[in-house]
C-alpha angles and dihedrals in degrees: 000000000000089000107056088059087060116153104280097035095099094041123086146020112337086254091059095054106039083055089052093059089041098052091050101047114112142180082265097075100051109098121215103270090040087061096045089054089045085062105036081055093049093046087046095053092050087050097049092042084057100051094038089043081101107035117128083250099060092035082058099042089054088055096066100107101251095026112124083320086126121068106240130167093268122096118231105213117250102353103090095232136102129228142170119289095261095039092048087049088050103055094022084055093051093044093053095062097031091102095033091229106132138110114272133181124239085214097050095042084218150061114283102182105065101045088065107028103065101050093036092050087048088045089046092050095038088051106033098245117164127229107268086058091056090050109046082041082054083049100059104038086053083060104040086050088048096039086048090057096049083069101048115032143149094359095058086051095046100045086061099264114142094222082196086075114027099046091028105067083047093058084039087058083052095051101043090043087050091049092048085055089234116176118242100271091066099030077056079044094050092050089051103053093040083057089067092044096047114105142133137136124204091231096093089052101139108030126075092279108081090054084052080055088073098038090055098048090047091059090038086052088052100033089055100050093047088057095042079052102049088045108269114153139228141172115283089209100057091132114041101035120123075246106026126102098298099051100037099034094043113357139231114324095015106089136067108202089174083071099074091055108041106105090343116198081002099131095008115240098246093061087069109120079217086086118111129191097196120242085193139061093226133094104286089236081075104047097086090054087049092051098047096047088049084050091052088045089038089050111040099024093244126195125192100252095061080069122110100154145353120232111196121192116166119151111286091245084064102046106056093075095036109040100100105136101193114037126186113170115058079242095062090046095061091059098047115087088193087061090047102045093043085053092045085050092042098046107012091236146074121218155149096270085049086070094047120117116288102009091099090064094035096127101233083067097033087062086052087055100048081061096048130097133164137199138154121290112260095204093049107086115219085245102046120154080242143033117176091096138139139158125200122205117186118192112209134216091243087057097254127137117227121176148159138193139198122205109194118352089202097054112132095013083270090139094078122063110250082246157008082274104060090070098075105096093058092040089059095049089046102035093049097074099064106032130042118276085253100050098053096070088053093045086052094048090053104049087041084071096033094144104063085045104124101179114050091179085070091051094050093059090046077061102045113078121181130302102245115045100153094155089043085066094044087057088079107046093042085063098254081174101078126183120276086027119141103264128197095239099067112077099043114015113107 
């Protein structure tokens, strides 16, 4: 990738050349399969956006006085209304992560597509960008997320930093500033400014606010790049002053800068087996524990009451933001890797009506929970290759063991459907809840083919459903997802 080493690339703040590969970063330089990813993560997001665009989280959000309460040129996903571009990345954003179903990337220790798809696809409708543009745009800000983490982790995740957030509204200001064409002065600008707005601990993991993490970084990445490019200033040194992003954010020693820049965008980011599109609606920490316990059940034909008690091993770095052993929210479901694994083992399946209200305290699971414990993994070293592990052991009432363990969930790349195809199943649950049963086929075809979409403006009204939905939302928690049903985990998840 001869061009994105141009003279002057390797000169200036980290700011400066990180905008100089950014800036000259083009469609030219996506591969094959990083384009197919690029769009697998588009078409993910949209799905997600529309399944969350209900959720308590997004309802309470709108009710903020001045939030989306103007019509603007932006859609807002599945609620039949239009806003402004920051408002529409703002509740687009929130939307995208309510049900924490997203994709999300081992290296990163986050989730790197909806930081950057909300606020590219309102600024791409509100300024009439192609495709293509939206995808290349989505391209860059993936890898400068992912480049970003390579310099601060793990100390940065460990330390309680989202780097959803943190990291993400960085890599949102990328792509936005990539989109607007800016030159490298303002996307340096851009970088610099979204520094001061990211933010995000992971102590608020399970309630609304972490997907108002990514709400909030989608509007800071805009709103970043739109003053960079009006002429607003910033500091060209964010990230490497005594005060700036390394020092405050991780601390002396604790940090590689040289890792953003060695063999940037060679191979591209998106091409890292470490990439996950998510078969369940749970916080991904947990998806290695889910897999194993459906492969027990799977297995040994397992039925609740052989079970005497739940073992739960994952490695300790996913286990300090998952381990609540007696949830009670949907919210807080999502973020307890006892509750998911005794569902995986009580109905041999994970999914969205597993997380509606009530179903975390139903008794049957409840009981499962009273025999559950979970604790770190004694055999899984803090700096394991890798660290998406888990090992279930179940104790029978007969007095047998019976465990499995899963190594690394993303090994071989399995976790990502071969193509943009591969994503229907789990569009079509998503998408379901908030447009009609015969527009979601048509939705599916198009961004398929979303680089050769020339007017935005026409997607946007494919997204953007009605305003009032009220049984789309009852067919969750109905349990519109029965038993025997075809799930979106079957067919490429490891």
């Amino acid at each position: 990738m001869s061009k994105l080493g141009n003279a002057g690339a390797d000169a200036g703040t980290i700011a400066e050349r990180l905008a100089q590969r950014i800036h000259a970063f083009g469609p030219g330089d996506l591969t094959a399969k990083a384009r197919d990813r690029a769009l697998i993560g588009i078409i993910d997001t949209i799905a997600v956006t529309l399944a969350g665009a209900r959720e308590d989280c997004v309802a309470t959000l709108r009710k903020v006085p001045g939030i989306g309460e103007t019509a603007g040129p932006a859609t807002l996903v599945g609620l039949g209304s239009r806003a402004s571009v920051l408002d529409a990345a703002l509740i687009n954003g929130t939307a995208s992560h309510a049900l924490d179903y997203d994709d999300f990337s081992a290296v990163f220790g986050g989730h790197q597509s909806v930081p950057l798809v909300p606020g590219l696809m309102a600024l791409a409708e509100a300024e009439k960008f192609d495709g293509r543009a939206v995808l290349t745009a989505y391209s860059v800000g993936v890898e400068t997320e992912i480049r970003l983490a390579r310099a601060v982790h793990f100390h940065h995740y460990d330390k309680g930093w989202h780097p959803t957030a943190t990291l993400g509204t960085i890599g949102a200001a990328a792509a936005a500033a990539h989109l607007l064409r800016l030159d490298p002065e303002r996307i340096a600008t851009a970088l610099a400014l979204a520094v001061s707005q990211a933010a995000g601990v992971k102590a608020n993991f399970g309630t609304m606010t972490k997907p108002l993490h990514v709400g909030l970084c989608a509007r800071a990445g805009v709103m970043a790049a739109l003053l960079a490019r009006a002429g607003f200033t910033a500091s060209a040194d964010a990230f490497e002053h005594p005060q700036g992003f390394f020092e405050v954010f991780n601390g002396a020693g604790t940090y590689d800068p040289g890792r953003i820049f060695s063999s940037w965008a060679d191979p591209l980011e998106l091409e890292d087996d470490g990439i996950v599109v998510k078969a369940y609606p749970c916080c991904g920490s947990t998806h290695a524990a889910i897999k194993a316990a459906l492969e027990l059940r799977r297995s040994a034909g397992l039925k609740a009451d052989a079970i005497a008690r739940i073992e739960i091993l994952p490695h300790a770095r996913r286990l300090r933001h998952t381990d609540k052993a007696r949830p009670v929210t949907p919210l807080e479901a999502k973020f307890s890797v006892q509750y998911v694994v005794a569902r995986a083992l009580l109905d041999g399946s994970v999914r969205l009506k597993h997380f509606a209200p009530g179903a975390a305290t139903e008794p049957d699971v409840v009981r499962l929970l009273e025999r559950t414990t979970a604790a770190a993994h004694p055999d899984m070293a803090e700096d394991a290759a890798s660290q998406w592990a888990a090992e279930v052991v179940v104790h029978t009432a007969d007095g047998g063991r019976l465990s499995h363990r899963i190594d690394d969930l993303t090994a071989g790349g399995g976790a990502v459907p071969a193509s943009p195809a591969g994503m229907w199943d789990k569009f079509v649950d998503c998408a379901e809840i908030s447009l009609p049963s015969d527009a979601v086929g048509a939705l599916f075809e198009r961004l398929e083919t979303f680089e050769s979409v020339t007017d935005m403006a026409l997607l946007g009204r494919m997204m953007a459903g009605q305003a009032e939905q009220p049984k789309a939302r009852a067919k969750v928690q109905a349990g519109r997802f029965q038993a025997g049903d075809p799930t979106p985990e079957t067919s490429w998840v490891p």
